[in-house]
Backbone as XML, in Angstrom:
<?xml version="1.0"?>
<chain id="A" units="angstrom">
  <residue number="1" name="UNK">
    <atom name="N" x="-87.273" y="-53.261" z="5.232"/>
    <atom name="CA" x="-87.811" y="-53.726" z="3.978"/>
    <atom name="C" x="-87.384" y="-52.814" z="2.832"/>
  </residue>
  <residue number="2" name="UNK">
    <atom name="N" x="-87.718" y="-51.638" z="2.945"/>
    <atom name="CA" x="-87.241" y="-50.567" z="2.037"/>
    <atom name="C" x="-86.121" y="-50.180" z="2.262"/>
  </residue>
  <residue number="3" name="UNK">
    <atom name="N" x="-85.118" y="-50.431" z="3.058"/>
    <atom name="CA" x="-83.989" y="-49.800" z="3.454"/>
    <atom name="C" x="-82.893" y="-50.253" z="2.341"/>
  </residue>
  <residue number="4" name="UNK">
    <atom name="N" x="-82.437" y="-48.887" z="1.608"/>
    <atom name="CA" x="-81.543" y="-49.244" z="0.410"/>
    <atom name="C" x="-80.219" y="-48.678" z="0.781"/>
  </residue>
  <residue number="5" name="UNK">
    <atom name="N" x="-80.211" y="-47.890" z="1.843"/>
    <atom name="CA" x="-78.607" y="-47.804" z="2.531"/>
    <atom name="C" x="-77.866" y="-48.447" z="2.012"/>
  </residue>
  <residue number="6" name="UNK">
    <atom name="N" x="-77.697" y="-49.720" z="2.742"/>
    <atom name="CA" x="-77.146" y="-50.948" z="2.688"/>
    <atom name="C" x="-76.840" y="-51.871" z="1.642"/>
  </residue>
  <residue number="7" name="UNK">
    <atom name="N" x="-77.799" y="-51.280" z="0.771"/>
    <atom name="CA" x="-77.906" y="-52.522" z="-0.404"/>
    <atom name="C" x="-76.254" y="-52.068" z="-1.659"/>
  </residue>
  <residue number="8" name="UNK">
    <atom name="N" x="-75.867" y="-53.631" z="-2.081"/>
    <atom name="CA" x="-74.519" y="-52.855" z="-3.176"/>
    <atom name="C" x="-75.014" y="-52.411" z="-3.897"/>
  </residue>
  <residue number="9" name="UNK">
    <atom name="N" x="-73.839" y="-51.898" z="-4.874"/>
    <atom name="CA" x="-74.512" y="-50.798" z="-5.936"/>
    <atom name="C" x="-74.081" y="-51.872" z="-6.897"/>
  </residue>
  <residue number="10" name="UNK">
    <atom name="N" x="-75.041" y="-51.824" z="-8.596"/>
    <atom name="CA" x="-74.894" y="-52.571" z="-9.730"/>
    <atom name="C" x="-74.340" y="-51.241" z="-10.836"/>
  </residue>
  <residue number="11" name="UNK">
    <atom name="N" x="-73.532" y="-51.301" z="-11.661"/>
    <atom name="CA" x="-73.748" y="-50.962" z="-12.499"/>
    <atom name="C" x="-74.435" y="-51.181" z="-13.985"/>
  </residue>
  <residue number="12" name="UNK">
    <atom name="N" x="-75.354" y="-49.670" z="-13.906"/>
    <atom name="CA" x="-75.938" y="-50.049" z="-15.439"/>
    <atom name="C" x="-76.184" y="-48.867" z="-16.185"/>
  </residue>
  <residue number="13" name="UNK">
    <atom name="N" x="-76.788" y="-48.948" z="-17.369"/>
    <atom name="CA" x="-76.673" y="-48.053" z="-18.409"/>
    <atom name="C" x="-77.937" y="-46.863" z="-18.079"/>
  </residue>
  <residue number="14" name="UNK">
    <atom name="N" x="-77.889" y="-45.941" z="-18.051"/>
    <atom name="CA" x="-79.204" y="-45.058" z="-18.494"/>
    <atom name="C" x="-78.928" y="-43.854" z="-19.543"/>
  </residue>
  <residue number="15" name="UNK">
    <atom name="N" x="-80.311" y="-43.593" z="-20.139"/>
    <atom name="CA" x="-80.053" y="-42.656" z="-20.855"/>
    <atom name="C" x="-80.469" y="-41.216" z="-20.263"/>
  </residue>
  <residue number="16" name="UNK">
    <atom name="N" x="-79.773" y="-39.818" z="-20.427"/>
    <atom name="CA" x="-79.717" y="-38.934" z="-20.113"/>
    <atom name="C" x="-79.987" y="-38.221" z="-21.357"/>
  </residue>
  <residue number="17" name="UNK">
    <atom name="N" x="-80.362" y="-36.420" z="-20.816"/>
    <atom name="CA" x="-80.402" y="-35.686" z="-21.784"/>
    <atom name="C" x="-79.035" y="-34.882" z="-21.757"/>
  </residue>
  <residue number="18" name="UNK">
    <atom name="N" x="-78.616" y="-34.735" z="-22.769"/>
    <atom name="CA" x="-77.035" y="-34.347" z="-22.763"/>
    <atom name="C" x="-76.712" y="-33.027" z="-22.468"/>
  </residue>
  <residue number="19" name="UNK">
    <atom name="N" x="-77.825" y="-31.602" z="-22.345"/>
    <atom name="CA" x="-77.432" y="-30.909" z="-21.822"/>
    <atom name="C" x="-77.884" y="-30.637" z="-20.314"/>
  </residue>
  <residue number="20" name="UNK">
    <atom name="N" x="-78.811" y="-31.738" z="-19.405"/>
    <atom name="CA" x="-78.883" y="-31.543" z="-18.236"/>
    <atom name="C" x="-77.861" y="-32.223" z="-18.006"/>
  </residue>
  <residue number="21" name="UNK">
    <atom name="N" x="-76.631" y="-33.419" z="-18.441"/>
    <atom name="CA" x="-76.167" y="-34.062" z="-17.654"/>
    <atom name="C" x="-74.631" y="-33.261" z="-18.205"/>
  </residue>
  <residue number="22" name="UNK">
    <atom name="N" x="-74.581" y="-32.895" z="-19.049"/>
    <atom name="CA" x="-73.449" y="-31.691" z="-18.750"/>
    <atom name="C" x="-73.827" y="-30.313" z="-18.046"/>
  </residue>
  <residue number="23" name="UNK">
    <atom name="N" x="-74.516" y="-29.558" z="-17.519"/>
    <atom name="CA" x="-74.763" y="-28.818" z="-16.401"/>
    <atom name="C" x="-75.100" y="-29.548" z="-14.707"/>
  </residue>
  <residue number="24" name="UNK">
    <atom name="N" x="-74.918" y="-30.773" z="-15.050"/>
    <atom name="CA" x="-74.742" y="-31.279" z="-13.570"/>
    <atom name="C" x="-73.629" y="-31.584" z="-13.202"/>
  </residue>
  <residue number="25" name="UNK">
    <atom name="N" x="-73.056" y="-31.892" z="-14.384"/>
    <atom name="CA" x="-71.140" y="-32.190" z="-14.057"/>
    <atom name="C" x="-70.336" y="-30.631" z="-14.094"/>
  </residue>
  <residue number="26" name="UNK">
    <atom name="N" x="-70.782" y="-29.724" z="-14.910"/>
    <atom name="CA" x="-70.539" y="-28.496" z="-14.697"/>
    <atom name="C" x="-70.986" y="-27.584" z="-12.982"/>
  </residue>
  <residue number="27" name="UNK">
    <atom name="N" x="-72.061" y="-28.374" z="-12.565"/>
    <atom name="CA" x="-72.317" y="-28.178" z="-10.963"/>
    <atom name="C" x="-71.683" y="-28.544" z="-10.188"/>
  </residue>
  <residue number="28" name="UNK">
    <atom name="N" x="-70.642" y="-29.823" z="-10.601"/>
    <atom name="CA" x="-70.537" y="-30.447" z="-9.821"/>
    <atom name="C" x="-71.529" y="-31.939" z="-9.161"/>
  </residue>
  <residue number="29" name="UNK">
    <atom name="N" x="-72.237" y="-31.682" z="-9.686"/>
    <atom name="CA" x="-73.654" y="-32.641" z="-8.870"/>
    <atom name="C" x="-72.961" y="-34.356" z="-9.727"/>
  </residue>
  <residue number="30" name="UNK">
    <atom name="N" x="-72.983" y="-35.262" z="-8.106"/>
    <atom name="CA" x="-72.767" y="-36.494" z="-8.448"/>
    <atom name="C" x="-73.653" y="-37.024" z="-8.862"/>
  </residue>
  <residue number="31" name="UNK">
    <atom name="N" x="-74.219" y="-37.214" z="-10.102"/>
    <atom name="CA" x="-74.917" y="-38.363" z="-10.891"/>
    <atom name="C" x="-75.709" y="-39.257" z="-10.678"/>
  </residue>
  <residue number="32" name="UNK">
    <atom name="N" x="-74.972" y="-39.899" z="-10.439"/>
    <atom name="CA" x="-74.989" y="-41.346" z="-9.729"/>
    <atom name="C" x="-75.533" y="-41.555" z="-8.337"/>
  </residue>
  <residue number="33" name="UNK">
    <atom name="N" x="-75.194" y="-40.778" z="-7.692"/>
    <atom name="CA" x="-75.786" y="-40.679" z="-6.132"/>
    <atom name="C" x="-77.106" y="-39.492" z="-5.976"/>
  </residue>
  <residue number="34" name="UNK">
    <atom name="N" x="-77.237" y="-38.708" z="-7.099"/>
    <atom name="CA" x="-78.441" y="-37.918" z="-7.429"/>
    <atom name="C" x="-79.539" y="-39.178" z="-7.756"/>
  </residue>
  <residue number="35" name="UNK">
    <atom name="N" x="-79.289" y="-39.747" z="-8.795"/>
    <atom name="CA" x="-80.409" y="-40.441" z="-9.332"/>
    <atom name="C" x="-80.801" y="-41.606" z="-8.425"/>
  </residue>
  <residue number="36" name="UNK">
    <atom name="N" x="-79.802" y="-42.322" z="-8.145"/>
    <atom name="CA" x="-80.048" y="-43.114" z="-7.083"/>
    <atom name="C" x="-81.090" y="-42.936" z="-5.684"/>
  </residue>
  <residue number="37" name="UNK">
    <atom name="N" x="-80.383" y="-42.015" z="-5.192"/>
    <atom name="CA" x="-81.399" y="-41.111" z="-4.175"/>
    <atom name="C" x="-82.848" y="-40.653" z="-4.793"/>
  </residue>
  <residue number="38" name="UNK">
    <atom name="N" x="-82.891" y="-40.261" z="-5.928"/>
    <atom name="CA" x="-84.440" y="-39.926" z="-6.440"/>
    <atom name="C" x="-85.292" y="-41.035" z="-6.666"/>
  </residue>
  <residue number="39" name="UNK">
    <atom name="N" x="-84.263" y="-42.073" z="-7.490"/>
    <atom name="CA" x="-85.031" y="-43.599" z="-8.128"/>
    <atom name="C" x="-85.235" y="-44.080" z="-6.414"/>
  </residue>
  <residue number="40" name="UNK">
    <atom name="N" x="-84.579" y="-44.035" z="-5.335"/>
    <atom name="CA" x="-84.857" y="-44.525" z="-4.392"/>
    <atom name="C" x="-86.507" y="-44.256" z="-3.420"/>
  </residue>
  <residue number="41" name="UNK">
    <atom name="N" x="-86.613" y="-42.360" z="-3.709"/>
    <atom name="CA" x="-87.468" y="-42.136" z="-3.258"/>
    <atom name="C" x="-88.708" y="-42.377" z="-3.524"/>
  </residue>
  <residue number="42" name="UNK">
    <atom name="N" x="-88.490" y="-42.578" z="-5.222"/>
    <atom name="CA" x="-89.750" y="-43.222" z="-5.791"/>
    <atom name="C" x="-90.272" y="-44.025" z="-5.878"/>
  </residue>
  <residue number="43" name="UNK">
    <atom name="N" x="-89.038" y="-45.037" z="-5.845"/>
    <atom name="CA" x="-89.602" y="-46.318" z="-5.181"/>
    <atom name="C" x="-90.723" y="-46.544" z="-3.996"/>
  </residue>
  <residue number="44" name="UNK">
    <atom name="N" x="-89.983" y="-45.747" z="-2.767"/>
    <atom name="CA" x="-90.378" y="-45.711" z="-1.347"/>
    <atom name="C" x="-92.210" y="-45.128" z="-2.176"/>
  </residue>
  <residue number="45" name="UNK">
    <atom name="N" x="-91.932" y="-43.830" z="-2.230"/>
    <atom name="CA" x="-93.458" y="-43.538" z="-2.758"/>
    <atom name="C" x="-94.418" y="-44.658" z="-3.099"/>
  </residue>
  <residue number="46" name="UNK">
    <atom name="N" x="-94.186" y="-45.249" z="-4.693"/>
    <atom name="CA" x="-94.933" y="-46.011" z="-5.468"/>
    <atom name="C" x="-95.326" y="-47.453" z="-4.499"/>
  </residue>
  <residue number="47" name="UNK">
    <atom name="N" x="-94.229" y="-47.969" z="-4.016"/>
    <atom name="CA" x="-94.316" y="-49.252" z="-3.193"/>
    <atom name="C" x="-95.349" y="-48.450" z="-2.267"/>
  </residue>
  <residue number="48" name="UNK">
    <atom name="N" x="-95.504" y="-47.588" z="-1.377"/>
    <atom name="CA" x="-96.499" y="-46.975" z="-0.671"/>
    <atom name="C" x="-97.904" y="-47.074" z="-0.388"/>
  </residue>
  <residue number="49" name="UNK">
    <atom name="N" x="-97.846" y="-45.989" z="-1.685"/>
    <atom name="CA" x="-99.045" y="-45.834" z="-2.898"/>
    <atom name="C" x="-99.619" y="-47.091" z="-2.894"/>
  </residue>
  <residue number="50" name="UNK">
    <atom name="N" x="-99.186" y="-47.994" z="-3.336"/>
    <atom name="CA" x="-99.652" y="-49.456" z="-3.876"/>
    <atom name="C" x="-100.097" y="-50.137" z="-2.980"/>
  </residue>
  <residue number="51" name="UNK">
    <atom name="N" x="-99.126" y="-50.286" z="-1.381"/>
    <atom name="CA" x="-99.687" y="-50.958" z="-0.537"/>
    <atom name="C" x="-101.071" y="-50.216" z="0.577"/>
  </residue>
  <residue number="52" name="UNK">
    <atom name="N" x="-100.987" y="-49.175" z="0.330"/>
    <atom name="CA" x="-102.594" y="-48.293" z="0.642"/>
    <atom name="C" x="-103.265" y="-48.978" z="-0.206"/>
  </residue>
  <residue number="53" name="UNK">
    <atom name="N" x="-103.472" y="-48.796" z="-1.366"/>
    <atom name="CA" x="-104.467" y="-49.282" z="-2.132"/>
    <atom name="C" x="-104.718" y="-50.025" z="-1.964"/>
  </residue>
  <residue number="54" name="UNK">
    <atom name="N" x="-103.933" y="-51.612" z="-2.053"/>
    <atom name="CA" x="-104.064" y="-52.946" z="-1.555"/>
    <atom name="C" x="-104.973" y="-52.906" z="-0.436"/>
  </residue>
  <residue number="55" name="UNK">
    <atom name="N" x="-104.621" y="-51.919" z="0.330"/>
    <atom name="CA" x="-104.819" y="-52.557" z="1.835"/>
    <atom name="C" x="-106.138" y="-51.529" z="2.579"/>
  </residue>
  <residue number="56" name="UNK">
    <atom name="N" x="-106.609" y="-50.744" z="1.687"/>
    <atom name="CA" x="-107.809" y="-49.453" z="1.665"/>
    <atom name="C" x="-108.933" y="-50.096" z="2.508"/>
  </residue>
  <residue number="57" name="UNK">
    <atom name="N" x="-109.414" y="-51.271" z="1.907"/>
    <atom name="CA" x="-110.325" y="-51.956" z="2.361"/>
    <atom name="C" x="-110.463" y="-52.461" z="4.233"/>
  </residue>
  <residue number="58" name="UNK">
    <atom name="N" x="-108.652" y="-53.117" z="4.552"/>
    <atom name="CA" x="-108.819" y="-53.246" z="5.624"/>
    <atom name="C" x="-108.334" y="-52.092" z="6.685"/>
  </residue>
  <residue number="59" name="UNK">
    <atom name="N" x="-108.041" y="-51.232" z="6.459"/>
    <atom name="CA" x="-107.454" y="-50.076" z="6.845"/>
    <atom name="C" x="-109.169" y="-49.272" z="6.712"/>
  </residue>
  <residue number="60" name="UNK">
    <atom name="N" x="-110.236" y="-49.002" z="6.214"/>
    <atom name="CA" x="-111.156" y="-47.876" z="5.932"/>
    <atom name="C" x="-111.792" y="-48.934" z="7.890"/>
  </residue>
  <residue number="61" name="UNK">
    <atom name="N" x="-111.687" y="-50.289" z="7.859"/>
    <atom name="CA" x="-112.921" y="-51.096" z="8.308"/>
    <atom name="C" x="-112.203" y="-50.815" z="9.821"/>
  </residue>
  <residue number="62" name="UNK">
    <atom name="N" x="-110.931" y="-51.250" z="10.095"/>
    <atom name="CA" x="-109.889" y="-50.132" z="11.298"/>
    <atom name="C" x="-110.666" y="-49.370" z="11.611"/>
  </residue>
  <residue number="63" name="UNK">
    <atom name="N" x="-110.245" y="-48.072" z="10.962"/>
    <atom name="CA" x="-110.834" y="-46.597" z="11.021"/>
    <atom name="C" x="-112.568" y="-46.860" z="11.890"/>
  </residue>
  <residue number="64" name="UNK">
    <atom name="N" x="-113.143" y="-47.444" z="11.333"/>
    <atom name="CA" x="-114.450" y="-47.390" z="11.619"/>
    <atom name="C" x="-114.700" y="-48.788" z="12.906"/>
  </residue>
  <residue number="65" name="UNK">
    <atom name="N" x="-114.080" y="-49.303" z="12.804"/>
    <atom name="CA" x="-113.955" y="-49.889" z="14.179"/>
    <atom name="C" x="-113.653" y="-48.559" z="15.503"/>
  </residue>
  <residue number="66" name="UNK">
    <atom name="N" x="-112.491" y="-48.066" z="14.837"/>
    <atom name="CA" x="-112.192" y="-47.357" z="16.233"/>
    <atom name="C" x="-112.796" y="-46.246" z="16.479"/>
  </residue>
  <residue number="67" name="UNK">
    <atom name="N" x="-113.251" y="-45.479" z="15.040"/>
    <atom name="CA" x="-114.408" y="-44.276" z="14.804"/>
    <atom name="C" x="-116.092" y="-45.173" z="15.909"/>
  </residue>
  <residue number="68" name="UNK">
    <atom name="N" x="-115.896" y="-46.178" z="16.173"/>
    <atom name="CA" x="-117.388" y="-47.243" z="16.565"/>
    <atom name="C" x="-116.814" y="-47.249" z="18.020"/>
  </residue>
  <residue number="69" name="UNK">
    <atom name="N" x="-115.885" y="-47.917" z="18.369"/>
    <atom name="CA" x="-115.454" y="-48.547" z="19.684"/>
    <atom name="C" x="-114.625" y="-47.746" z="20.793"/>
  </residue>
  <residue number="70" name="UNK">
    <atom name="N" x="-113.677" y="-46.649" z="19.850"/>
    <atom name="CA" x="-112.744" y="-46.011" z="20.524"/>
    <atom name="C" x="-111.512" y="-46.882" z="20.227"/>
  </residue>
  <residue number="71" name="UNK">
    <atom name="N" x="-110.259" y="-46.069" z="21.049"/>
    <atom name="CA" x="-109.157" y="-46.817" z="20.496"/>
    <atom name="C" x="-109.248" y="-48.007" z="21.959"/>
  </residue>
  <residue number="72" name="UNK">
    <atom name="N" x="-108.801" y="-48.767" z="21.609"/>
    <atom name="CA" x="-108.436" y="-49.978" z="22.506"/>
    <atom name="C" x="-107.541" y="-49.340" z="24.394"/>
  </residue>
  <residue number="73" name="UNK">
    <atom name="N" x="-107.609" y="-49.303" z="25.340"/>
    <atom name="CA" x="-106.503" y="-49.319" z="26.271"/>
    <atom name="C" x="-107.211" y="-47.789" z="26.536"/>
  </residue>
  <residue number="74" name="UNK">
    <atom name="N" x="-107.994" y="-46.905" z="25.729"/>
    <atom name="CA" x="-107.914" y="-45.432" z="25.993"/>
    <atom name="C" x="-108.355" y="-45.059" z="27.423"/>
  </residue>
  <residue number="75" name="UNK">
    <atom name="N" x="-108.855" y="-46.013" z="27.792"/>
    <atom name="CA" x="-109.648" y="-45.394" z="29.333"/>
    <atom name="C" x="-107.966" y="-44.891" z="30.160"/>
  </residue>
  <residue number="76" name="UNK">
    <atom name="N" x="-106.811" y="-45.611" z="30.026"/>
    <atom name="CA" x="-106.002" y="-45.936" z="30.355"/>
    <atom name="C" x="-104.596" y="-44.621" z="30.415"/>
  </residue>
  <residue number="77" name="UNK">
    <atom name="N" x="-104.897" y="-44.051" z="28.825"/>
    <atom name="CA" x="-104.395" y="-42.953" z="28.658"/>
    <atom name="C" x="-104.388" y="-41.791" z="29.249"/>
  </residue>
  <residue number="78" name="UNK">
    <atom name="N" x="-103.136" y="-41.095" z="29.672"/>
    <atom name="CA" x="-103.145" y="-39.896" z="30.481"/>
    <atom name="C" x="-103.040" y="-38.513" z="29.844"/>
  </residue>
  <residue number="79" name="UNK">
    <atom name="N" x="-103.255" y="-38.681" z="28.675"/>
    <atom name="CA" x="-103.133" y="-37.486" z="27.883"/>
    <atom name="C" x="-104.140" y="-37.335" z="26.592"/>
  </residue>
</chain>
């Protein structure tokens, strides 16, 4: 679902501050595959974030099922 490996690349415009993005080309540091990789991770984060929240309610009632019942199969477990 999140997997952006794979996905093509678009080109588009962003704006930069002109003396971090001349000390990254002075580093050496690719740009393009920097920001990408960061905008990627944040994505992964925020999409995250969001679907916890969404989902708090049935995820807390889980928890307290198995905090109530135990986990399912455990008699079963050898460790």
């Amino acid at each position: 679902m999140l997997d952006f490996a794979t996905a093509p690349k678009k080109a588009t415009n962003l704006t930069l501050n002109t003396k971090t993005l001349e000390l990254a080309r002075t580093l050496g540091i690719n740009v393009s595959q920097t920001v990408d990789a960061l905008l990627a991770a944040e994505v992964k984060r925020i999409y995250w974030e969001r679907w916890n929240a969404e989902n708090k309610d049935a995820i807390d009632h889980y928890n307290a099922r198995i905090a109530a019942e135990g986990l399912p199969l455990a008699q079963y477990r050898t460790f």
